[in-house]
Every structure is written in C-alpha cells, then in structure tokens.
N, CA, C and O of each residue as an XYZ file, in Angstrom:
712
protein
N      -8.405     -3.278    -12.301
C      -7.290     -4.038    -11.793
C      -7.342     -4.000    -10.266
O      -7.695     -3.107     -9.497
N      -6.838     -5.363    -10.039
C      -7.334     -5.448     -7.919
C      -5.956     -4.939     -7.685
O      -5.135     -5.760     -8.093
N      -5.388     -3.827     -7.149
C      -4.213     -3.358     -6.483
C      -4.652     -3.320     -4.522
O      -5.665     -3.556     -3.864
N      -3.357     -2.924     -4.235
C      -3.358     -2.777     -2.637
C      -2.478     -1.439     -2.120
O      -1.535     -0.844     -2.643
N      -2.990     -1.294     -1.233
C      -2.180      0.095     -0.583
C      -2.084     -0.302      0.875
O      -3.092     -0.769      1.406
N      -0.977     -0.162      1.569
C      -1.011     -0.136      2.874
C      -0.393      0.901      3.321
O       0.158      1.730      2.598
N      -0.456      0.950      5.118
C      -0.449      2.305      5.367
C      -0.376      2.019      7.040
O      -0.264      0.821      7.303
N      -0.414      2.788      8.028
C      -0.173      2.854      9.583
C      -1.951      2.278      9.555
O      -2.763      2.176      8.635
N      -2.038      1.936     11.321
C      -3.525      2.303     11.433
C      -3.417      3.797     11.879
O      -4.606      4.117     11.888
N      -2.879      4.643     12.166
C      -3.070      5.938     12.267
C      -3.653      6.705     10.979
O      -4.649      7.429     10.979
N      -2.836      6.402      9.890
C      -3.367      7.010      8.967
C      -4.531      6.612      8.287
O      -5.308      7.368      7.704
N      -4.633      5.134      8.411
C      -5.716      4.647      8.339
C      -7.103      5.471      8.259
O      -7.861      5.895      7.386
N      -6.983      5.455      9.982
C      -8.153      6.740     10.845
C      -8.491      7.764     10.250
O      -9.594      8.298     10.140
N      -6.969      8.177      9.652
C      -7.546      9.854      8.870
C      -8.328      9.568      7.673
O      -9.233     10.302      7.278
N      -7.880      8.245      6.976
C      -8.917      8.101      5.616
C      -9.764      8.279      5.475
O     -10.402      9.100      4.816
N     -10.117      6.887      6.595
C     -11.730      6.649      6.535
C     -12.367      7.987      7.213
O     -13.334      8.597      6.754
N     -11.845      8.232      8.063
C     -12.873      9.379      8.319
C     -13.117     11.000      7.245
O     -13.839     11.996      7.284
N     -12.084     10.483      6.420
C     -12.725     12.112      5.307
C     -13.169     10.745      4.101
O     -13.787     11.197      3.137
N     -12.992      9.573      4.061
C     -13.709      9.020      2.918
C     -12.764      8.382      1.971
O     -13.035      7.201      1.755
N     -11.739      8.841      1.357
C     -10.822      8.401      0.729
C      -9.514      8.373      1.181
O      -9.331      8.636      2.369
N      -8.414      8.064      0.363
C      -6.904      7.999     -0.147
C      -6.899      9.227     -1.104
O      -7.342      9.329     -2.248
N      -6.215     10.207     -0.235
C      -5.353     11.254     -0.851
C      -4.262     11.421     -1.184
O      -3.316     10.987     -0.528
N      -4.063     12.406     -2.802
C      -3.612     11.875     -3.853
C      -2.182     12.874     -2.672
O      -1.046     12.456     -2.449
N      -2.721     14.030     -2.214
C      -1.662     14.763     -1.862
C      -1.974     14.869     -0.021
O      -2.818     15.333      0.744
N      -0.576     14.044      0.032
C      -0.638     14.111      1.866
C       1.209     14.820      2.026
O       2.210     15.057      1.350
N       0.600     14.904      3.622
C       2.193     14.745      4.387
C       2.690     13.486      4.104
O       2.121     12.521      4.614
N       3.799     13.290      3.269
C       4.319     11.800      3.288
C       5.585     12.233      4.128
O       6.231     13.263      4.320
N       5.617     10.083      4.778
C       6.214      9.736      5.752
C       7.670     10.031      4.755
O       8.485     10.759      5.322
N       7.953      9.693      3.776
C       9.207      9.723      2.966
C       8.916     11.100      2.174
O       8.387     10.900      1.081
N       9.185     12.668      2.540
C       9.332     13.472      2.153
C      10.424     13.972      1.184
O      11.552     13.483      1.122
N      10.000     14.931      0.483
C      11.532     15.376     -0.597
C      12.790     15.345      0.493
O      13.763     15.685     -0.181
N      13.228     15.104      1.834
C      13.798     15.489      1.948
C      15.178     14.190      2.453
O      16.338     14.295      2.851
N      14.157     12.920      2.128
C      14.142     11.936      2.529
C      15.175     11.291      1.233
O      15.204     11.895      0.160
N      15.882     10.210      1.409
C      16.639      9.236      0.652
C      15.454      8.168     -0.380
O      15.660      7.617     -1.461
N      14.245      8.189      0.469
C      13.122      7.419     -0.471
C      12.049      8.744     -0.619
O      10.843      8.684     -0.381
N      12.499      9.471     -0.891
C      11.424     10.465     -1.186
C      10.411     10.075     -2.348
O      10.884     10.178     -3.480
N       8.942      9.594     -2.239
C       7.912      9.577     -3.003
C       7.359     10.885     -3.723
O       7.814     11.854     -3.114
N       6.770     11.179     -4.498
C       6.361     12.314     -5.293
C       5.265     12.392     -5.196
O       4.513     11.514     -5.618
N       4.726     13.825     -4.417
C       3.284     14.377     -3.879
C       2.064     14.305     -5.283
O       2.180     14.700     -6.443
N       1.212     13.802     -4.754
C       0.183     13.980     -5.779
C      -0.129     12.939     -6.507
O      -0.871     13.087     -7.479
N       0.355     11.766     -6.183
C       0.153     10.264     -6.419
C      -0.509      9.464     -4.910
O       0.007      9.711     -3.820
N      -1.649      8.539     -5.036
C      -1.118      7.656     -4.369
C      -0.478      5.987     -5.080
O      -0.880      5.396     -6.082
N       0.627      5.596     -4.107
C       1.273      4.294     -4.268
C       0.376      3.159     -3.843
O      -0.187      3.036     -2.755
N       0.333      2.278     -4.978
C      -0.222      0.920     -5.204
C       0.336      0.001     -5.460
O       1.359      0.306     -6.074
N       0.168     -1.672     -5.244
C       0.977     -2.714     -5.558
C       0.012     -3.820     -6.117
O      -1.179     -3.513     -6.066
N       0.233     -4.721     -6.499
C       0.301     -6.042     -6.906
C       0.247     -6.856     -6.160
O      -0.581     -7.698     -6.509
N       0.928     -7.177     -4.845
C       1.290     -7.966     -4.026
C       1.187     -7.690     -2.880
O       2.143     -7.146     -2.326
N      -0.020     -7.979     -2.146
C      -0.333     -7.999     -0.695
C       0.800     -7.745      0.420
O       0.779     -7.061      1.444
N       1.653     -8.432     -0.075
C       2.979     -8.829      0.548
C       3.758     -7.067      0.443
O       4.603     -6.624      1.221
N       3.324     -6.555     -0.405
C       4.505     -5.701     -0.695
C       3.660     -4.639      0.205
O       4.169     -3.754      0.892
N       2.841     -4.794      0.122
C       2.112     -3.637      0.348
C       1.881     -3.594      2.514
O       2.089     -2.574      3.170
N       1.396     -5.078      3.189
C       2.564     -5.217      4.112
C       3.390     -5.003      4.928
O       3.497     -5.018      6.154
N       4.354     -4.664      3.514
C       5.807     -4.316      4.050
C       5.826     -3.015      4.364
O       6.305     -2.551      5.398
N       5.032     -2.077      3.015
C       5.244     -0.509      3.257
C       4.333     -0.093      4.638
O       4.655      0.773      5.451
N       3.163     -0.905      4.682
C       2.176     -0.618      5.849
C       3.547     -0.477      7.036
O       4.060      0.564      7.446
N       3.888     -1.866      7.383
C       4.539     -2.421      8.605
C       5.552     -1.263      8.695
O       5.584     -0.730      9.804
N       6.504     -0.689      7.633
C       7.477     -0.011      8.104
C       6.920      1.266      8.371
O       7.248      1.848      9.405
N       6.084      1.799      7.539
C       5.399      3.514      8.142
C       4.405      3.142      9.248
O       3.968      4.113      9.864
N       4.065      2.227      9.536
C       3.802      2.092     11.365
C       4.577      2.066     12.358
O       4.159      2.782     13.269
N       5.933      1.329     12.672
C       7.267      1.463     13.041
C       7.868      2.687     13.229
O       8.484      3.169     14.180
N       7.533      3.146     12.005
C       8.347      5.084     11.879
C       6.912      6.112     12.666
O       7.173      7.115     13.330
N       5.525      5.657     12.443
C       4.750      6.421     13.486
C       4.495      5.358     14.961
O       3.520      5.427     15.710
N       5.147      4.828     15.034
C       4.920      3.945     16.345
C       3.314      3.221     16.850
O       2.785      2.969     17.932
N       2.934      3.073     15.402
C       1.693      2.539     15.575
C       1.472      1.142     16.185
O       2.559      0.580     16.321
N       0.401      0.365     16.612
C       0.375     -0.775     17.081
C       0.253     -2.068     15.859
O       0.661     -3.225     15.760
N      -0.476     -1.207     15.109
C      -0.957     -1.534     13.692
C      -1.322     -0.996     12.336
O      -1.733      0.143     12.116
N      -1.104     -2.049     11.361
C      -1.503     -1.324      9.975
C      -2.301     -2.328      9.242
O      -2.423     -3.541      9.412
N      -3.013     -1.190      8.044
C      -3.907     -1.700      7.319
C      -3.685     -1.852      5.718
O      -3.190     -0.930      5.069
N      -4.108     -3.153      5.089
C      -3.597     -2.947      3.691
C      -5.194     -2.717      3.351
O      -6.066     -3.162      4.098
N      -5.401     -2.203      2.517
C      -6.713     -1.854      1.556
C      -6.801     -2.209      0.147
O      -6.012     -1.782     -0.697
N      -7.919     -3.117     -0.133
C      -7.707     -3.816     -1.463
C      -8.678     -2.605     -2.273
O      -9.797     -2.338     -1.832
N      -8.130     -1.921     -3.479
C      -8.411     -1.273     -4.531
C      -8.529     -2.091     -5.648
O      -7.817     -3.052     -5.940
N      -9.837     -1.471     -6.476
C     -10.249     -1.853     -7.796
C     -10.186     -0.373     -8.532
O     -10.892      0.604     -8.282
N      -9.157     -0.495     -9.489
C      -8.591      0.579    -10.735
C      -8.369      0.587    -11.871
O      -7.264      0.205    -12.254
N      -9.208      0.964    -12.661
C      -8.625      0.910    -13.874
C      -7.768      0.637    -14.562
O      -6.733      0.858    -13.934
N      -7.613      0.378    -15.242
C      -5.664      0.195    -15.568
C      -5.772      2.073    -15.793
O      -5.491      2.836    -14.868
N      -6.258      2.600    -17.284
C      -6.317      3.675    -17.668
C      -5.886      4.749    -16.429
O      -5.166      5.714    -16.683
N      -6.275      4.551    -15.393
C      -6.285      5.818    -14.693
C      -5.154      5.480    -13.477
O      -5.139      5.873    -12.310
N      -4.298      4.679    -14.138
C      -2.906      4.566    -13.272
C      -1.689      4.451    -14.333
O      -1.710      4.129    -15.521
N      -0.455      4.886    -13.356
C       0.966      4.892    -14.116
C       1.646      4.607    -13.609
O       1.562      4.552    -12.382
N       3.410      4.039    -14.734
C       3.899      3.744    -13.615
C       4.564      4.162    -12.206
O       4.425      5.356    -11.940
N       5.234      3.417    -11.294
C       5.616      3.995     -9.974
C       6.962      4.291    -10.563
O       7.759      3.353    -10.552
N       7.448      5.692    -11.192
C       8.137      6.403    -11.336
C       9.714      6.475    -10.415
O      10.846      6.315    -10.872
N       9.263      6.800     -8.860
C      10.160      6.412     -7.785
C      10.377      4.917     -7.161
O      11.264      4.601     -6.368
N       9.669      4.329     -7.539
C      10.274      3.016     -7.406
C      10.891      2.262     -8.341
O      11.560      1.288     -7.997
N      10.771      2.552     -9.411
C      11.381      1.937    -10.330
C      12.963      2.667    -10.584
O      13.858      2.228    -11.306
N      12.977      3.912     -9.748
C      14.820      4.505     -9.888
C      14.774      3.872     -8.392
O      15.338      2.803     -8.629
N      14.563      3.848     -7.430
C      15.252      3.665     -6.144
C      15.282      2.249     -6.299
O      16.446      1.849     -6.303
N      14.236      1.122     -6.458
C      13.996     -0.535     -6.416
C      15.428     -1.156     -7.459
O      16.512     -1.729     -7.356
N      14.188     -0.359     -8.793
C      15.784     -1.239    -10.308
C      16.561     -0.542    -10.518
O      17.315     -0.875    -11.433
N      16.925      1.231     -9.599
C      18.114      1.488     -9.908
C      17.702      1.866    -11.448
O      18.777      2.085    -12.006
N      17.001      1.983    -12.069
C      16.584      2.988    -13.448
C      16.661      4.460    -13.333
O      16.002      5.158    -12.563
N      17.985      5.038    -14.618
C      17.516      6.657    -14.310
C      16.179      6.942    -14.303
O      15.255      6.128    -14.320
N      16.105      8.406    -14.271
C      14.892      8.836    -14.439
C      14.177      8.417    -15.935
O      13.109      7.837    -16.128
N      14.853      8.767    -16.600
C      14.563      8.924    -17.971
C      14.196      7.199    -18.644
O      13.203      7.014    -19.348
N      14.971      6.295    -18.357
C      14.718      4.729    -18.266
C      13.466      4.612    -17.701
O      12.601      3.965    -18.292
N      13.128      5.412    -16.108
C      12.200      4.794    -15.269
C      11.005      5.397    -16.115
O      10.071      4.596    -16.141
N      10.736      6.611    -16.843
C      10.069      7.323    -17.653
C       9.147      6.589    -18.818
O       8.015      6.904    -19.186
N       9.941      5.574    -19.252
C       9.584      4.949    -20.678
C       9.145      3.223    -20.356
O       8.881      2.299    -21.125
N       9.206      3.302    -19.055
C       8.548      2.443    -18.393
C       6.580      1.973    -18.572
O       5.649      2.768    -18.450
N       6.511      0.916    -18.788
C       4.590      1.058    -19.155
C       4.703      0.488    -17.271
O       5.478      0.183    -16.366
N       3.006      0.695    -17.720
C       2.330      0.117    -16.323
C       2.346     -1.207    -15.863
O       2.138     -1.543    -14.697
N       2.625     -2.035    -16.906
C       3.268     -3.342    -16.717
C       4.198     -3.630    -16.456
O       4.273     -4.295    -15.422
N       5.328     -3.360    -17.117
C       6.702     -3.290    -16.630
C       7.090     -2.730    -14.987
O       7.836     -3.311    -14.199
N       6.349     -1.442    -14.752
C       6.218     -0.876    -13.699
C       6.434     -2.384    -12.483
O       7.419     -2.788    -11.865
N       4.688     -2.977    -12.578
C       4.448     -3.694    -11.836
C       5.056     -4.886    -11.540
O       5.178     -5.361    -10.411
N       5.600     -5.568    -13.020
C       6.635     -6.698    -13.318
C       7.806     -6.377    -12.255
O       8.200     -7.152    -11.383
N       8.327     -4.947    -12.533
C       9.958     -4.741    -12.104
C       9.907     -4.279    -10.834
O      10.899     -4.312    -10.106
N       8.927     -3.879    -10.509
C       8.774     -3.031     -9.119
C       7.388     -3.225     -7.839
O       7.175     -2.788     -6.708
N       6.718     -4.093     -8.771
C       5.720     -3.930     -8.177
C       4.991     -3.137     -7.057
O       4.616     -3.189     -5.886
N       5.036     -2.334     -8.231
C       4.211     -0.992     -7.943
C       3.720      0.068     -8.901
O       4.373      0.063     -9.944
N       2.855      0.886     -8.860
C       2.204      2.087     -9.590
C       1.860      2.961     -8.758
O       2.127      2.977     -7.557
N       1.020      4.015     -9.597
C       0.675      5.013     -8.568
C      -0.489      5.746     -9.522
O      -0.657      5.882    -10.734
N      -1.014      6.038     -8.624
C      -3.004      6.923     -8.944
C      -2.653      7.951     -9.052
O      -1.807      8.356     -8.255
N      -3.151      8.812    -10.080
C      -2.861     10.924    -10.133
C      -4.145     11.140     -9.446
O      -4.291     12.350     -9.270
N      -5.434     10.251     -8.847
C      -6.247     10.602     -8.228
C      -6.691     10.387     -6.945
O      -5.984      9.504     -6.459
N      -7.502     10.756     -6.176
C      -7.610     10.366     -4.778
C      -8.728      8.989     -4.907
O      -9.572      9.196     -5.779
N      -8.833      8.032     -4.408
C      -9.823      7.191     -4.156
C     -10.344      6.809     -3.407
O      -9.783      6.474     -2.363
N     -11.631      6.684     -3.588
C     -12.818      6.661     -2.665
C     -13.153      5.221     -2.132
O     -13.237      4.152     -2.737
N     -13.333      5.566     -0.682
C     -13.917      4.295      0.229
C     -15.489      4.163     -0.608
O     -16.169      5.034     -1.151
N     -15.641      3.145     -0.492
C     -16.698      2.279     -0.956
C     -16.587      2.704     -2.529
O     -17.770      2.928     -2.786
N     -16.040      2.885     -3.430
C     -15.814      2.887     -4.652
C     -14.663      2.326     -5.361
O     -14.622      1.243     -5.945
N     -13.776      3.153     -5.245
C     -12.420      2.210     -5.361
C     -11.899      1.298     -4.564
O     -11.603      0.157     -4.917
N     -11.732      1.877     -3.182
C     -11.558      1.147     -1.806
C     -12.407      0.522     -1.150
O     -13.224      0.942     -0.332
N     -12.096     -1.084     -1.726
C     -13.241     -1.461     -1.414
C     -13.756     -2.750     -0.129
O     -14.905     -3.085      0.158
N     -12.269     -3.330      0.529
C     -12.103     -3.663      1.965
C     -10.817     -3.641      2.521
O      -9.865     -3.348      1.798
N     -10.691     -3.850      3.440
C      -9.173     -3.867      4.591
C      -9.028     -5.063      5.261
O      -9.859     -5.886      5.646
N      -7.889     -5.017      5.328
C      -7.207     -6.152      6.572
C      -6.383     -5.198      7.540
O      -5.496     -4.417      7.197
N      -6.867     -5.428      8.829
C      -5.586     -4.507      9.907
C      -4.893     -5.740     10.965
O      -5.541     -6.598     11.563
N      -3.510     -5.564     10.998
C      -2.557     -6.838     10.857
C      -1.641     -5.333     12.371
O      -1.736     -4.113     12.500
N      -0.959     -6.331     13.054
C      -0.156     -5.940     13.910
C       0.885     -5.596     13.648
O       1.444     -6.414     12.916
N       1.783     -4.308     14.007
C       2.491     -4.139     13.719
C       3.681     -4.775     14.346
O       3.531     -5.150     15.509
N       5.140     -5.013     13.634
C       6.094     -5.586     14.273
C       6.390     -4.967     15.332
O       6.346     -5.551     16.414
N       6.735     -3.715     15.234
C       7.108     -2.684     16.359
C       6.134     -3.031     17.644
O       6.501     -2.697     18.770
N       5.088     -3.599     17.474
C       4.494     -4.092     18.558
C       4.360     -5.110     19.335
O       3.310     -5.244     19.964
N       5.289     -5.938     19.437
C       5.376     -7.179     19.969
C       4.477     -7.951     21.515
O       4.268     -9.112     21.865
N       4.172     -6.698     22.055
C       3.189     -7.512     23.333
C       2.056     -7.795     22.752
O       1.505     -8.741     23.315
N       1.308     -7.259     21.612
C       0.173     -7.114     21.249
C      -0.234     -8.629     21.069
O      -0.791     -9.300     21.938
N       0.105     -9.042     19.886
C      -0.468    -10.225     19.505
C       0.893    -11.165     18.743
O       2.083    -10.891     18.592
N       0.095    -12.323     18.388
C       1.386    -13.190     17.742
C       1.485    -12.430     16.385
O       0.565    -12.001     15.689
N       2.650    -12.378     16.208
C       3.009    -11.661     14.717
C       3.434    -12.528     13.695
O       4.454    -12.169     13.108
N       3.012    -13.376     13.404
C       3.247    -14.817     12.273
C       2.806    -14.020     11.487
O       3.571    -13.635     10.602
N       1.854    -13.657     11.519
C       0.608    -13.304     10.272
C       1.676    -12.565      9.223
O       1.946    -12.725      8.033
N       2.243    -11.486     10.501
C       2.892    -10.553      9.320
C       4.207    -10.416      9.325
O       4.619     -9.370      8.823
N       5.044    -11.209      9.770
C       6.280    -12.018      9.233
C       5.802    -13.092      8.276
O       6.652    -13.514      7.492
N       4.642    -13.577      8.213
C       4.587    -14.617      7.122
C       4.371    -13.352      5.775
O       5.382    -13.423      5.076
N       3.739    -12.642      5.415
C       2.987    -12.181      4.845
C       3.984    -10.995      4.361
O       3.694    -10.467      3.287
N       5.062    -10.555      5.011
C       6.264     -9.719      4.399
C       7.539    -10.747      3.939
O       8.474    -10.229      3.329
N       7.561    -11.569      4.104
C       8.245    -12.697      3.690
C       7.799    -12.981      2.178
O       8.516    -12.760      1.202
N       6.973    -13.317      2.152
C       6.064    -13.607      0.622
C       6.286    -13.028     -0.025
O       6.669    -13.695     -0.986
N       6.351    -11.471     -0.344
C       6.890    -10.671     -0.585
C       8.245    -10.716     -1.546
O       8.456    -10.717     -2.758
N       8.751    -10.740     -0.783
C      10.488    -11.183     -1.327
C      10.061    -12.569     -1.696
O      11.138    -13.119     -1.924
N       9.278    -13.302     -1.854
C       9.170    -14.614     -2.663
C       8.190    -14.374     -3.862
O       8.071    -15.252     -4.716
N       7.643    -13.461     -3.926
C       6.925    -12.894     -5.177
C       5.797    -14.201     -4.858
O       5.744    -15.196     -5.581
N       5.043    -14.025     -3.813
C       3.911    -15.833     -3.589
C       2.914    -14.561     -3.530
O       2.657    -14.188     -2.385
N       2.367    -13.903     -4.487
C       0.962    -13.301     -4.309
C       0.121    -14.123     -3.580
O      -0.092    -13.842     -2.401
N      -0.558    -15.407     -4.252
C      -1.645    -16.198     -4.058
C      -1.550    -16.499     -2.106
O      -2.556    -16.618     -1.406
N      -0.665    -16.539     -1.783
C       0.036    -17.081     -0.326
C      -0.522    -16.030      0.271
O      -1.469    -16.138      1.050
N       0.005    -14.970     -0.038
C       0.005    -13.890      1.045
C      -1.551    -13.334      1.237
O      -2.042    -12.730      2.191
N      -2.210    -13.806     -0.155
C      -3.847    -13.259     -0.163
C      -4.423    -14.401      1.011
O      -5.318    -14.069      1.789
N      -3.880    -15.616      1.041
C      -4.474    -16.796      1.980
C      -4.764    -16.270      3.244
O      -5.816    -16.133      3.868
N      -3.385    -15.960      3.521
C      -3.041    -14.929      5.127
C      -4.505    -14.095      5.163
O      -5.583    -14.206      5.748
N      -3.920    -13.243      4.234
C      -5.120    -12.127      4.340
C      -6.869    -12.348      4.552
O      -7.795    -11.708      5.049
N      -6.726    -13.319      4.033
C      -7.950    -14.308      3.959
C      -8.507    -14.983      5.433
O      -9.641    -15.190      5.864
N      -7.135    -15.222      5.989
C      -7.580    -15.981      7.062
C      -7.718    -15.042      8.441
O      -8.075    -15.594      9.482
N      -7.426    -13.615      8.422
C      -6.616    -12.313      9.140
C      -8.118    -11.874      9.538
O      -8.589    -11.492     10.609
N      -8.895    -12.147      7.802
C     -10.323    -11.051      7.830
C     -10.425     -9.931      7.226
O      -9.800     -8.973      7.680
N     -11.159     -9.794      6.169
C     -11.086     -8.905      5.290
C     -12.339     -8.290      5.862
O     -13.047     -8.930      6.640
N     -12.692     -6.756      5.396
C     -13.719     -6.392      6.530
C     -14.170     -5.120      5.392
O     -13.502     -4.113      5.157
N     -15.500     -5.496      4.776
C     -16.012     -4.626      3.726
C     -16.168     -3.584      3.719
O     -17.193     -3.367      4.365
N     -15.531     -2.221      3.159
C     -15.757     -1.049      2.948
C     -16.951     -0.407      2.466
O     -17.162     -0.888      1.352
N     -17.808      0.411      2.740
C     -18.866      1.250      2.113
C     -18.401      2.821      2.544
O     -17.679      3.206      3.464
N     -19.064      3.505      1.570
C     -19.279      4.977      1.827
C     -19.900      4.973      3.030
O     -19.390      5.594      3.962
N     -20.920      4.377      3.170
C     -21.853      4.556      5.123
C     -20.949      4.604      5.874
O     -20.893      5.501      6.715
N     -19.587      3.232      5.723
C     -19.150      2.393      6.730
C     -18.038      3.751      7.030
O     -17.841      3.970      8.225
N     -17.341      4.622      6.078
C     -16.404      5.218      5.976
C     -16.933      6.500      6.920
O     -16.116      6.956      7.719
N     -18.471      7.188      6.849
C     -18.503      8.472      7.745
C     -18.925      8.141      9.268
O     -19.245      8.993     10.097
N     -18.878      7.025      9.444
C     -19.376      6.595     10.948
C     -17.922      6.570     12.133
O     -18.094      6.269     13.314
C-alpha cells in the first residue's frame, strides 16, 4: 500500500542520515501533550494532503524553513489502525477506536501507523521538501497552502499533482548514507 509520512526538514536530516523512520523517537506531541501520539509506532496517511499538514505544523513548532513528505510502500499486513487518531479526529473511545480495521482507520481518519521502523530505499522510497508556512521570505507558498487545503477536501489525486509538479526526488540506501 503507497502511504505518506511527513515530518520537519530537521527531522528529516536525522532520518536519512541513520537510514530509516523510527518506530520510537522523541515525539513533537508527547504523553504530555493534548495530541499525545503513542511511542513505538510510526504515523502514516493516505493523503498527501494530510500528511502536509502534519509535516507543515511540526516544522512551525521546530521553526524549520521546511518539510518533507515521504512516499512509503507497506504492506497492508504489517500496519494498524491509527489508534490516536481515530479518539482525538472521530472522537471514538478507546475501546470503539480499538475494533477499528485498517480500513476504517484510513476511511475515518486517514491515517495508520507501522509497529516497525522503515527503511530508506526499501520502504521509503522518495520525498518532496515543500516550504514551510512559518517561513514566509523563503519562497512562494501556494504549493503548500494548495496542498493542505486538499486535505480538508479529501482531493488525493490533486494534491499528488502538486507533489508532482514540487519534484519528487528518489530515495536509495546509497542516497540515504551520503
């Protein structure tokens, strides 16, 4: 399944340079946080757009210039659903958000999440790095006001265009230790 993850370009940096998406980081939304995510997953989407959005705002909160979405190829098997998004997004108890499949997940929330870490040039398999809002001298920011907009319009196909036209920029294991 083609999912997406976005993220700061700061953290970006740390990926590629050990190789993958780790399952267990410092997250920007800690237990201690109102969106607290649950360690030992990483979060995936459906929608370019959504994914974006999470980039654009944890760049904002590290004051980055920019962020990167990363297109993943996953199994279905070796993903579940996004547990915390489906109580914070649809407002599902726990126990509702629990009995949730991986479809529904993605239908209601669009989103899931990996119990494993994934690898540049294997799972992760290219990027787009898009300006952050918080950065406004940098460059024109259409791209990604168009492209978090979409989003809230559920226009997958749209927002991949963007992405398309932004520059997608191929991942390898080589490309990742350099």
């Amino acid at each position: 399944m083609k999912l997406y993850h976005g993220t700061s370009s700061l953290s970006a940096a740390l990926i590629e340079s050990c190789g993958y998406l780790a399952k267990n980081i410092d997250r920007t939304y800690g237990s201690d946080s109102a969106l607290a995510t649950t360690d030992g997953y990483i979060y995936l989407t459906n929608h370019p757009g959504y994914a974006a959005y999470m980039a654009n705002k944890e760049a904002m909160f590290k004051k980055a210039d920019s962020f990167v979405i990363y297109e993943v190829e996953v199994e279905d098997n070796m993903l579940e659903p996004d547990i915390d998004e489906l109580i914070y997004v649809c407002q599902l108890s726990e126990t509702e958000a629990k009995k949730c499949t991986l479809t529904q997940s993605l239908i209601l929330s669009q989103s899931c999440r990996a119990p494993h870490n994934l690898y540049i040039g294997k799972e992760v398999t290219r990027k787009v790095t898009m300006p952050s809002s918080s950065y406004k001298a940098k460059q024109d920011l259409t791209s990604t006001k168009d492209i978090i907009v979409l989003r809230g319009q559920n226009q997958e196909s749209q927002a991949l265009d963007i992405l398309d036209q932004v520059g997608w920029v191929p991942l390898t294991v080589k490309a990742a230790l350099n």
